[in-house]
KOLLO-145688 format. One record per residue: x, y, z of N, C-alpha, C, O in turn; residue in three letters. Coordinates in Angstrom, 1 decimal, decimal comma. Each point is the difference from the previous one (the first is absolute). Last residue first. Layout:
BEGIN
X|Y|Z|X|Y|Z|X|Y|Z|X|Y|Z|ALA
...
This chain:
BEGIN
-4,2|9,0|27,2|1,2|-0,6|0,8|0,8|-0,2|-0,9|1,1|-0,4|0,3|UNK
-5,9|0,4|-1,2|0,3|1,4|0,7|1,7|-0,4|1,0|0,2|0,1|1,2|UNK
-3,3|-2,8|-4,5|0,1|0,3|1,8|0,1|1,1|0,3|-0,7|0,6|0,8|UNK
1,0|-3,0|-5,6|-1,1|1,2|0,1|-0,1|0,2|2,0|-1,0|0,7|0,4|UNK
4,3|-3,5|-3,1|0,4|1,6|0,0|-1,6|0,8|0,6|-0,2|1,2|0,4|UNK
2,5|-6,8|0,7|-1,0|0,9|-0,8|0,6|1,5|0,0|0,8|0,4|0,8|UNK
3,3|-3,5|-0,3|-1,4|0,2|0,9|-0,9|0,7|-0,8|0,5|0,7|-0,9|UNK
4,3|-1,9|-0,5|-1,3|-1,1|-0,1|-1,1|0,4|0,5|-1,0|-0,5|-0,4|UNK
4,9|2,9|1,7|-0,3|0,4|-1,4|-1,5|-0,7|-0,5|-1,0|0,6|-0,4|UNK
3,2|-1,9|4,5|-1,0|1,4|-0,1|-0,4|0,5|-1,5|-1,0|0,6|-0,4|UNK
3,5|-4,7|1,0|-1,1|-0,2|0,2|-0,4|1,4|0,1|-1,0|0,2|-0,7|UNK
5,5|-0,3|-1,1|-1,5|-0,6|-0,7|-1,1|-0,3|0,7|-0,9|-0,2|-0,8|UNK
4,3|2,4|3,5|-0,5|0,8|-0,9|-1,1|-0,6|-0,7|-1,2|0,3|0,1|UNK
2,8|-3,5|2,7|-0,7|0,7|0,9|-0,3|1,7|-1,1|-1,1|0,5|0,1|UNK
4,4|-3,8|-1,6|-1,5|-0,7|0,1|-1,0|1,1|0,9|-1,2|0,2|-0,4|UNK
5,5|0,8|-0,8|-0,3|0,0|-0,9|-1,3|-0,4|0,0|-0,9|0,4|-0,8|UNK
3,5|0,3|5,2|-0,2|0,7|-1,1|-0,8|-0,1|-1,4|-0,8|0,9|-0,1|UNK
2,5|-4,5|2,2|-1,2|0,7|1,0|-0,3|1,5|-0,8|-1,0|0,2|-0,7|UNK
4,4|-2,9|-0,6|-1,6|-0,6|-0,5|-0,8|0,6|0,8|-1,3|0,1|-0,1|UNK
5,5|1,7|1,0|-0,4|0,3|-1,7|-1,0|-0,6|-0,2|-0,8|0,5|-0,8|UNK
2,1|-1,5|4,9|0,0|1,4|0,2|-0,3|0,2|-1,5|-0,9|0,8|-0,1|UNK
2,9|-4,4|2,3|-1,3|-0,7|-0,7|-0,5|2,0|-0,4|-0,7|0,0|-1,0|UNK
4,1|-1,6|4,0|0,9|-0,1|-0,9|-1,4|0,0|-1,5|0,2|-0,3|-1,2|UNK
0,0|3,3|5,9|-0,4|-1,2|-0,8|0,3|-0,2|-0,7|0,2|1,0|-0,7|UNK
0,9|2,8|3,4|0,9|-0,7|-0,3|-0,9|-1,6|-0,7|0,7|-1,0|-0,3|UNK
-3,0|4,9|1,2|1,4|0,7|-0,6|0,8|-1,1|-1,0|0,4|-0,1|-1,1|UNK
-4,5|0,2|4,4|-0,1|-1,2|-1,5|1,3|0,4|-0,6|0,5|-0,7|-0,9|UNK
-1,0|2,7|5,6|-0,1|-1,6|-0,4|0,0|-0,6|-1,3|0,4|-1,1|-0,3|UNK
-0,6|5,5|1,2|1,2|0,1|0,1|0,2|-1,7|0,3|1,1|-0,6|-0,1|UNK
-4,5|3,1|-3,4|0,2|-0,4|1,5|1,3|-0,3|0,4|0,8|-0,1|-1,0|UNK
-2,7|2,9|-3,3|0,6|-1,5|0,0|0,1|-0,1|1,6|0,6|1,0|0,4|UNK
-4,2|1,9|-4,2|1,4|0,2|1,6|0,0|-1,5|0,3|-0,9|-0,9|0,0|UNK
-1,0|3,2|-5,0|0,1|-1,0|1,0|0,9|0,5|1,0|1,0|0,8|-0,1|UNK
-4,8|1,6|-3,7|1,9|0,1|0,3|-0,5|-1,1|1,3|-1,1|-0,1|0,5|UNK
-1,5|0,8|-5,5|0,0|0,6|1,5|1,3|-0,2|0,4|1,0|0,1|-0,7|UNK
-4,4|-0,3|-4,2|1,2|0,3|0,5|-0,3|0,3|2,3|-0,8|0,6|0,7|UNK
-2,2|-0,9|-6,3|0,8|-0,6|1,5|0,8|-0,2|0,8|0,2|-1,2|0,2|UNK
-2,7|4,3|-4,0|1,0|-1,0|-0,1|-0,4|-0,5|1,4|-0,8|0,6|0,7|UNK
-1,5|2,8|-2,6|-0,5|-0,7|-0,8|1,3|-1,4|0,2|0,0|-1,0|-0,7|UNK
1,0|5,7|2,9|-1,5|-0,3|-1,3|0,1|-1,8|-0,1|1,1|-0,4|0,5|UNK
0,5|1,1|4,3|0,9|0,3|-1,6|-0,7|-0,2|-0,7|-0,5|-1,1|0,0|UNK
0,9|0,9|6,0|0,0|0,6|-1,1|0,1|0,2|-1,6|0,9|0,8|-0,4|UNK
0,5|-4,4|4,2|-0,1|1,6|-0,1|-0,6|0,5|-1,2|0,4|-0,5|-1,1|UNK
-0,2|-4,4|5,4|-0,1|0,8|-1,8|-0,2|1,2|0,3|-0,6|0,5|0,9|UNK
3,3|-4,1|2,1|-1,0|1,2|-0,4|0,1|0,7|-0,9|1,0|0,6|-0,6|UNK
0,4|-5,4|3,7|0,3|0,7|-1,4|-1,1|0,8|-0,2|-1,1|-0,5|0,0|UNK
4,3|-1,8|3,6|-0,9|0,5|0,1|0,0|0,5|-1,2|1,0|0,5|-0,5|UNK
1,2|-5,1|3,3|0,2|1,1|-1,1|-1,7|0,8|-0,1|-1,0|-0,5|0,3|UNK
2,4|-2,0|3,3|1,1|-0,3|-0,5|0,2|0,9|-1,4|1,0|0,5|-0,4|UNK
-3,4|-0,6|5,8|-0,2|0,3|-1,4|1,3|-0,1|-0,7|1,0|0,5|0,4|UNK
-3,4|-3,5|3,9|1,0|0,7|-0,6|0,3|0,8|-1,2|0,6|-0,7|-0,8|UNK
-3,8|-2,7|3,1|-0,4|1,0|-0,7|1,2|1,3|0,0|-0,3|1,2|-0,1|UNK
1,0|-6,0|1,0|-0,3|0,4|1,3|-0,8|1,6|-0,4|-0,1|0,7|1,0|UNK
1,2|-3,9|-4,3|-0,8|-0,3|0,6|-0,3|0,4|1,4|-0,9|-0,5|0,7|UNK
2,7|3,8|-5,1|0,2|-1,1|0,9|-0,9|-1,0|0,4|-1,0|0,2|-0,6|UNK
-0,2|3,5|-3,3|0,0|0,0|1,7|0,8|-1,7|0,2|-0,5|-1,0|-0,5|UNK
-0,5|5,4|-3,9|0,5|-1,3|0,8|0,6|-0,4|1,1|1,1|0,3|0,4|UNK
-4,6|3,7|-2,5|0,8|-0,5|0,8|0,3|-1,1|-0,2|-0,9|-0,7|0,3|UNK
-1,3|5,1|-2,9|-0,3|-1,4|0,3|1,4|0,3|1,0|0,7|1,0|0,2|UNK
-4,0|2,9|-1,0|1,6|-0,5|-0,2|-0,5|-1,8|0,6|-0,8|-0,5|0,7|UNK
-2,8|4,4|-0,8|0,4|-0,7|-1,9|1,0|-0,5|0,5|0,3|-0,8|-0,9|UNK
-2,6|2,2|4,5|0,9|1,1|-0,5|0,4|-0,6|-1,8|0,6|0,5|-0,9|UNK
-2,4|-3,4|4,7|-1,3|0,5|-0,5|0,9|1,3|-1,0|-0,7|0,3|-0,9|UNK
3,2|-4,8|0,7|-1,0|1,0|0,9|-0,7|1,0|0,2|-0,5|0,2|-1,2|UNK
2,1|-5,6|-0,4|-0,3|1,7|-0,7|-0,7|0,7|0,9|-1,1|-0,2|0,5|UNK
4,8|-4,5|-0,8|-1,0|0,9|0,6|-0,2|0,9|-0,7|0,9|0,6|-0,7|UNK
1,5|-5,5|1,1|0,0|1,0|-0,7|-1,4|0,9|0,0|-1,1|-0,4|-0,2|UNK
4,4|-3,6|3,0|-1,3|0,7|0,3|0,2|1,5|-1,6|1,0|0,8|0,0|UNK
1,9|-6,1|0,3|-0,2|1,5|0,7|-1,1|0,8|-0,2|-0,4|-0,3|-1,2|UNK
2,4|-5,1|2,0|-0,9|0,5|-0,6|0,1|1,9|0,3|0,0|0,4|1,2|UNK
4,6|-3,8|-0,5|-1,5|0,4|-0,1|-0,9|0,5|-0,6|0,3|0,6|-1,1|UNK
3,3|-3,3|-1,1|0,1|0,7|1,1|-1,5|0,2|0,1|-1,0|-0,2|-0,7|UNK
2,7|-2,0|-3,2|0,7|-0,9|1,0|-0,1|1,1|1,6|0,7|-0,3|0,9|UNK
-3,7|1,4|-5,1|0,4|-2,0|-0,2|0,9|-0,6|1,3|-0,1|-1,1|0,5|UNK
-2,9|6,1|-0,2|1,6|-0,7|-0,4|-0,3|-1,4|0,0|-0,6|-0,6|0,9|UNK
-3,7|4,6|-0,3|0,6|-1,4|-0,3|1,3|0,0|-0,8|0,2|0,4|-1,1|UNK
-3,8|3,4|3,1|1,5|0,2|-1,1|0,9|-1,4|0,4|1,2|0,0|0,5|UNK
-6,9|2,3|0,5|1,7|-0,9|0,7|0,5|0,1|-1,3|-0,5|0,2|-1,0|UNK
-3,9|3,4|2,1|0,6|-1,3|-1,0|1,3|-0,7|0,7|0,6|0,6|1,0|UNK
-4,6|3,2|0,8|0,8|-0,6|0,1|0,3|-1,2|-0,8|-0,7|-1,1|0,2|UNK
-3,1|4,7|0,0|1,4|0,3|0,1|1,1|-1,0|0,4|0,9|0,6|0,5|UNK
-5,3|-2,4|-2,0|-0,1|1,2|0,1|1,5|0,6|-0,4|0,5|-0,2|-1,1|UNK
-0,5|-4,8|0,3|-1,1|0,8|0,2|0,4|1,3|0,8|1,0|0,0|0,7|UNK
2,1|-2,8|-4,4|-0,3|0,0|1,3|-1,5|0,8|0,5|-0,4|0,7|-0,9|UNK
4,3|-3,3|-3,2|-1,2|0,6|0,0|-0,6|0,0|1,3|-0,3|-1,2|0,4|UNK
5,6|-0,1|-1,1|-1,8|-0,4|-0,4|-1,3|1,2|0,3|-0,1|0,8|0,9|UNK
5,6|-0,9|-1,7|-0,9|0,4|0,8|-1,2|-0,2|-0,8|-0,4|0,4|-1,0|UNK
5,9|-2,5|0,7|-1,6|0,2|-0,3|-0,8|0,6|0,9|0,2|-0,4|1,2|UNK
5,6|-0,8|-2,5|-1,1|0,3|0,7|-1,1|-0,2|-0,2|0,0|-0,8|-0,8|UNK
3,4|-1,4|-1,7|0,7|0,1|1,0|-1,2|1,2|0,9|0,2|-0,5|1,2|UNK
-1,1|-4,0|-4,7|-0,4|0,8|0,4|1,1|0,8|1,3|0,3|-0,6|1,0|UNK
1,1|-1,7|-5,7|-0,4|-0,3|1,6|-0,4|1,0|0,2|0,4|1,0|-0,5|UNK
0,3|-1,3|-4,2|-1,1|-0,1|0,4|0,1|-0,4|1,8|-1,0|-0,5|0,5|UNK
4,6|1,7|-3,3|-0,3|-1,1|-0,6|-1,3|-0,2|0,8|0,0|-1,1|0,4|UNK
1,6|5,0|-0,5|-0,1|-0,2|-1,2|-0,4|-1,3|-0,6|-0,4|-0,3|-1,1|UNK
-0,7|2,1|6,0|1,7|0,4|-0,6|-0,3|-0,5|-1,6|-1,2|-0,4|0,1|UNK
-3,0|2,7|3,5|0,8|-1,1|-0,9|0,9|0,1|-0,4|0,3|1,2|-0,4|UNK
-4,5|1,1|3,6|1,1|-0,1|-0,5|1,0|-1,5|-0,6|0,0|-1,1|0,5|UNK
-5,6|2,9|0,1|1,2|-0,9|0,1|1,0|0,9|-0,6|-0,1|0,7|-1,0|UNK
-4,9|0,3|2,7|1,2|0,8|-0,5|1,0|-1,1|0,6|0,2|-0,2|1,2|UNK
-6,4|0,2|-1,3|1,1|-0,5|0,0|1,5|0,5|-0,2|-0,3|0,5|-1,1|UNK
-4,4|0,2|-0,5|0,6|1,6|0,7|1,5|-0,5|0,7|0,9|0,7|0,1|UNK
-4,1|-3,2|-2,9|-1,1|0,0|1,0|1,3|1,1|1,0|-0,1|0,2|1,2|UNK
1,2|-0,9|-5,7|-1,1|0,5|-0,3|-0,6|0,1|1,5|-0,8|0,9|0,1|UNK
5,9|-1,8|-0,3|-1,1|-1,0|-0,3|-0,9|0,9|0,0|0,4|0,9|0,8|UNK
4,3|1,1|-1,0|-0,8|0,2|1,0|-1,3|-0,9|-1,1|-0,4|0,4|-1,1|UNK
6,1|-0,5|1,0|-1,0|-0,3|0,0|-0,9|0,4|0,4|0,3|0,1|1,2|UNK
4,8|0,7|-2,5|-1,3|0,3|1,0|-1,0|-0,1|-0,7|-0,2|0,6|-1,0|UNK
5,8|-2,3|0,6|-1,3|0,3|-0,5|-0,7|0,0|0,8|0,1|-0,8|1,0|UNK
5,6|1,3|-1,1|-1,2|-0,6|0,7|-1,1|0,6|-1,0|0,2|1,0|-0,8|UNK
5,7|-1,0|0,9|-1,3|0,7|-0,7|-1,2|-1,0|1,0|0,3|-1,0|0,6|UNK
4,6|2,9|0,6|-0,4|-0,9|-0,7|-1,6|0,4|-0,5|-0,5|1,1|0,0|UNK
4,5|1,9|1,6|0,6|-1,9|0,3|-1,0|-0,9|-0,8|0,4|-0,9|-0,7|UNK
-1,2|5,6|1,2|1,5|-0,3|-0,2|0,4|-1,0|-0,2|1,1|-0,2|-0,5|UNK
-6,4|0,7|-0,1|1,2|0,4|1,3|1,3|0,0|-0,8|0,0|-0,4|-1,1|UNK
-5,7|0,5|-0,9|1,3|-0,6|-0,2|0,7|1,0|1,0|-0,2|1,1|0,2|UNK
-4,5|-3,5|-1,0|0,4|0,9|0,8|2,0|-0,5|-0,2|0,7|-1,0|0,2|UNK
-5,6|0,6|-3,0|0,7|-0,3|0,1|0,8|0,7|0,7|0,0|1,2|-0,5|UNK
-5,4|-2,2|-0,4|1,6|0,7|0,5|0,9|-0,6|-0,1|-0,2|-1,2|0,2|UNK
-5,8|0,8|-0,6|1,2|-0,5|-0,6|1,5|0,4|0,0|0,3|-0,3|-1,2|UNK
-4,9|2,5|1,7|0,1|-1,8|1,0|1,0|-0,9|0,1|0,1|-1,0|0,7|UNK
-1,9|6,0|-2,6|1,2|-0,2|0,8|0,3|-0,9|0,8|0,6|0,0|1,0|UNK
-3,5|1,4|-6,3|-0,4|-0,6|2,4|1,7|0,2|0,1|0,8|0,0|-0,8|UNK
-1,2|0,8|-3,7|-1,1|0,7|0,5|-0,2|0,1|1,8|-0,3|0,7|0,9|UNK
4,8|-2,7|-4,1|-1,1|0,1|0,1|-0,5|1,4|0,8|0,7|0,9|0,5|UNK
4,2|-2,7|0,4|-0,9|0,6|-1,0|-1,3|-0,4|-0,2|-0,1|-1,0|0,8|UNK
4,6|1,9|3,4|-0,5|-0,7|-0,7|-1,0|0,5|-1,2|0,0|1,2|-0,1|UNK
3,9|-0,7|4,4|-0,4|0,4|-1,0|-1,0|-1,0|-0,6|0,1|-1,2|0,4|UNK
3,0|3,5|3,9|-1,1|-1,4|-0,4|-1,0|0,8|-1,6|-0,6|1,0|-0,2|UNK
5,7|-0,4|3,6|-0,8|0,4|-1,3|-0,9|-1,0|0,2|0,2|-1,1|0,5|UNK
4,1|3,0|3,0|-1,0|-1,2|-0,9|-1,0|1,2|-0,7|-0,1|1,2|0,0|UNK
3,8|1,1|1,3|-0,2|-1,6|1,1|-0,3|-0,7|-0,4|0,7|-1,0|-0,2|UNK
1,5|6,0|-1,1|-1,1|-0,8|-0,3|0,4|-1,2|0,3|1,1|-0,4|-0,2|UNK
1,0|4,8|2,5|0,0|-0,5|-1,1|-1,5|-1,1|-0,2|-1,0|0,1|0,8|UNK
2,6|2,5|3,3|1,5|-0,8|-0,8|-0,2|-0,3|-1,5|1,0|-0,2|-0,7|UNK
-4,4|2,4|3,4|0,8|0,6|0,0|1,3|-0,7|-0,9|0,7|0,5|-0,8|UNK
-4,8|-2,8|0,2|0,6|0,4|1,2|0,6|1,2|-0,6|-0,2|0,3|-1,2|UNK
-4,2|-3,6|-1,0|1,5|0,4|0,0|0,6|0,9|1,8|-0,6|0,1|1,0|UNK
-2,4|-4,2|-4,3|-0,1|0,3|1,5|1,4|0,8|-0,2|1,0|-0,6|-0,3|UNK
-4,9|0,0|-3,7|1,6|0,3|0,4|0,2|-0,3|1,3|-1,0|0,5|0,5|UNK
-2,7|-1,3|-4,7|-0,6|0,4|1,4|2,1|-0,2|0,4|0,6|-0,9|-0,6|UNK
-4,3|0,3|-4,1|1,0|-0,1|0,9|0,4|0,7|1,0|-0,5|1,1|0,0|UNK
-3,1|-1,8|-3,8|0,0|-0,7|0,8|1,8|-0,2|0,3|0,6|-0,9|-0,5|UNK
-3,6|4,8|-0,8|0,9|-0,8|-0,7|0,7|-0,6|0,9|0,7|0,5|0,8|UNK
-3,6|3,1|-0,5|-0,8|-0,7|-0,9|0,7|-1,4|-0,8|-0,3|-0,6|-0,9|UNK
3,1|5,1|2,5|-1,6|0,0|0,5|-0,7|-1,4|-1,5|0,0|-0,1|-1,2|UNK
5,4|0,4|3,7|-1,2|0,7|-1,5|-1,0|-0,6|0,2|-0,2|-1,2|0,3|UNK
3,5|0,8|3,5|0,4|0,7|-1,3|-0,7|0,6|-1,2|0,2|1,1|-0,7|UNK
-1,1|-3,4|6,2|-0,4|-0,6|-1,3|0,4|1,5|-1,5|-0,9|0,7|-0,5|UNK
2,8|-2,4|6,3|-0,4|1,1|-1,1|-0,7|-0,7|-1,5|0,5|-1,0|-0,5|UNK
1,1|0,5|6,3|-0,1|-1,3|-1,4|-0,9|1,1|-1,0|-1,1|0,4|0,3|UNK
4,7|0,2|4,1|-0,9|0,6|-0,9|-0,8|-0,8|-0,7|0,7|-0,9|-0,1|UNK
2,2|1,2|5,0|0,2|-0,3|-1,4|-1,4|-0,2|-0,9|-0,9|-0,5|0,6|UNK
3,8|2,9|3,8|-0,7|0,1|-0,6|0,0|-0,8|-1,3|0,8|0,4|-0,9|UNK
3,0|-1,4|4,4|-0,4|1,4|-0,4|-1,9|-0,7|-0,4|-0,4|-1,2|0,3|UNK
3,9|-2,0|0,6|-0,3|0,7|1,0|-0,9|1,7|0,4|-0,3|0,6|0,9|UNK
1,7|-4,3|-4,5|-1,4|-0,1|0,7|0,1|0,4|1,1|-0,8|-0,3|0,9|UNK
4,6|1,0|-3,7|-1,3|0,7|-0,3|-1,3|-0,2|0,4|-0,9|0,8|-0,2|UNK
5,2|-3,5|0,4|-0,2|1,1|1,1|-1,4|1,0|-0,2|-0,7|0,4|0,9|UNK
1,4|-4,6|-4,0|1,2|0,5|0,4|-0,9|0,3|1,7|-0,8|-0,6|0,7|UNK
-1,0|-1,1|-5,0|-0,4|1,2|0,5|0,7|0,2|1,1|-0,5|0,9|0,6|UNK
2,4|-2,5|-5,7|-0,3|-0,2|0,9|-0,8|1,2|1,2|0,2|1,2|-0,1|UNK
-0,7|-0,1|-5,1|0,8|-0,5|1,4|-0,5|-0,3|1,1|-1,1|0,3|0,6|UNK
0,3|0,4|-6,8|-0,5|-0,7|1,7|0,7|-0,2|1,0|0,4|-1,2|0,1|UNK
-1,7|4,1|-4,8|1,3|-0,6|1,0|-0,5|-0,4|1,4|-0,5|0,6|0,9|UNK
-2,5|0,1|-6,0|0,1|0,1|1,5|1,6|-0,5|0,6|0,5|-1,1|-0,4|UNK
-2,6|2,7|-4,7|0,8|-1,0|0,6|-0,1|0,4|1,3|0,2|1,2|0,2|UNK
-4,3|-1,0|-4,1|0,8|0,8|1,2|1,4|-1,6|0,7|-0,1|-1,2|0,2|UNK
-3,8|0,4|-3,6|1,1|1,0|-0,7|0,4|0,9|1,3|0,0|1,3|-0,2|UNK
-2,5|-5,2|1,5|-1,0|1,3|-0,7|0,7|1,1|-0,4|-0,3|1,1|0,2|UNK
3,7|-3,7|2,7|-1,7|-0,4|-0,1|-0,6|1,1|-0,5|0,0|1,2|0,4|UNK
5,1|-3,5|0,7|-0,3|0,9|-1,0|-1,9|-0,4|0,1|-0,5|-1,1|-0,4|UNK
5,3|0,9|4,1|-1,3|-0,3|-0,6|-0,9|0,5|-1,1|-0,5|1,2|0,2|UNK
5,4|-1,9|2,8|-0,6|0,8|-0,6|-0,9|-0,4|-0,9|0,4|-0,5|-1,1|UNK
2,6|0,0|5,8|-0,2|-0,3|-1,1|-1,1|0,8|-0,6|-0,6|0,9|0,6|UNK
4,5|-1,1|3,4|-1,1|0,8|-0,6|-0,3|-0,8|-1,6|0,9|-0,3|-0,8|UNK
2,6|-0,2|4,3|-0,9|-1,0|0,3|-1,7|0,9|-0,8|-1,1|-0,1|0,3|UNK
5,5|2,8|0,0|0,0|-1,7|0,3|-1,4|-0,1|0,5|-0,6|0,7|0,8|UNK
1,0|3,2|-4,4|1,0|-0,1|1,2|-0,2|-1,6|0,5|-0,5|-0,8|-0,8|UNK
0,3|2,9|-4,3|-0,6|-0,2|1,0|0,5|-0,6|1,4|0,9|-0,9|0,0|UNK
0,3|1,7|-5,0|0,5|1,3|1,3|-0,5|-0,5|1,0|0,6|0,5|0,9|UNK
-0,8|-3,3|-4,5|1,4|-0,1|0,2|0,5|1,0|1,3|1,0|0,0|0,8|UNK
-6,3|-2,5|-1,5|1,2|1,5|-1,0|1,2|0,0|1,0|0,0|-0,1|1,2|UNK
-3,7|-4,2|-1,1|0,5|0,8|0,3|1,0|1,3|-0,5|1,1|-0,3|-0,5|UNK
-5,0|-3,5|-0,6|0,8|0,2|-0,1|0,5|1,5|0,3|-0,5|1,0|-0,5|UNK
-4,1|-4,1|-0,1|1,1|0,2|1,3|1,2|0,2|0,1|0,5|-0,6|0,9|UNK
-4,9|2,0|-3,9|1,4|-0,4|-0,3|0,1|0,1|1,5|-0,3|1,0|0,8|UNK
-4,6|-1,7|-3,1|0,7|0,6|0,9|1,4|-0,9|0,0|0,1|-1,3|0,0|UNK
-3,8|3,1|-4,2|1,0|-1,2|1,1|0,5|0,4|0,8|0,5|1,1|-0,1|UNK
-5,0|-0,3|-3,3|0,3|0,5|1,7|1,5|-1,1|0,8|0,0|-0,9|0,8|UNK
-1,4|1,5|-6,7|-0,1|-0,8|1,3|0,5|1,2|1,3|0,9|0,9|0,1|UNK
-3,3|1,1|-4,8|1,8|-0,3|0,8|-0,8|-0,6|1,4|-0,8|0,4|0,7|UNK
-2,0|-0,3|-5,2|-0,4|0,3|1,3|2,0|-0,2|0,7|0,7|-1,0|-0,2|UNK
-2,5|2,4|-5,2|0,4|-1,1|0,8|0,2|0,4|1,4|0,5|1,1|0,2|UNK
């Protein structure tokens, strides 16, 4: 008999404030707030080769999770401290973020050459870039850089590390940005070279 995949939002009696704790693919994750830690270097790590889950961690600890099952990776679920969202990427390369009851809270549509936008329901459009070095960018509308994410090195995983700008620091939107801008690089073809 197959054991269900449940994820518990239930917190351990040791855990410090505002940390919760997530159970995905028989791993429990502690999820803390990202505090101060986006002042440093932050990571997004994938744990075991071949297994659709992916960490944003820090120095402080573990941030968010995006987890999911099957073969494709079109399908996520991105869990925070506070709450849960789903990632979408449509067959034509499309990447919605969603809260559980289906509003759309970002999307990057499918764009030509190097350059895609990173659509908010209630703020500007922002410039999502690849440059010629493999590192993507999220750009402002004055082309401002707000977050920079580069991949490193790892058999068979994916994994890179993000720098938080000292403008998006304080966005109160800084976790969908985060979470959407990993699933779309994740989303991107593999055979480029990037």
């Amino acid at each position: 008999m197959k054991r269900p995949r449940v994820i518990v939002h239930a917190p351990r009696a040791g855990s410090g404030p505002g940390v919760r704790e997530v159970e995905a693919h028989g791993e429990t994750h502690a999820l803390s707030p990202l505090g101060d830690a986006v002042n440093g270097l932050l990571y997004w790590e994938q744990p075991h080769v071949f297994r659709r889950a992916w960490r944003l961690i820090s120095e402080r600890g573990e941030h968010m999770l995006l987890h999911g099952q099957g073969l494709t990776r079109r399908k996520l679920r991105a869990e925070t401290p506070s709450v849960t969202w789903t990632l979408d990427r449509s067959w034509t390369g499309d990447v919605t973020l969603a809260d559980l009851e289906g509003r759309e809270l970002a999307s990057i549509p499918r764009g030509w050459l190097w350059r895609r936008r990173l659509e908010l329901p209630d703020g500007p459009t922002l410039a999502w870039r690849r440059h010629w070095n493999g590192d993507r960018t999220l750009e402002d509308v004055e082309a401002h850089e707000l977050l920079r994410l580069r991949r490193w090195f790892a058999f068979f995983r994916f994994q890179g590390t993000v720098e938080v700008s000292d403008a998006a620091r304080t966005r109160p939107d800084l976790p969908q940005l985060l979470a959407v801008t990993f699933f779309a690089r994740l989303s991107e073809p593999r055979g480029h070279g990037g």
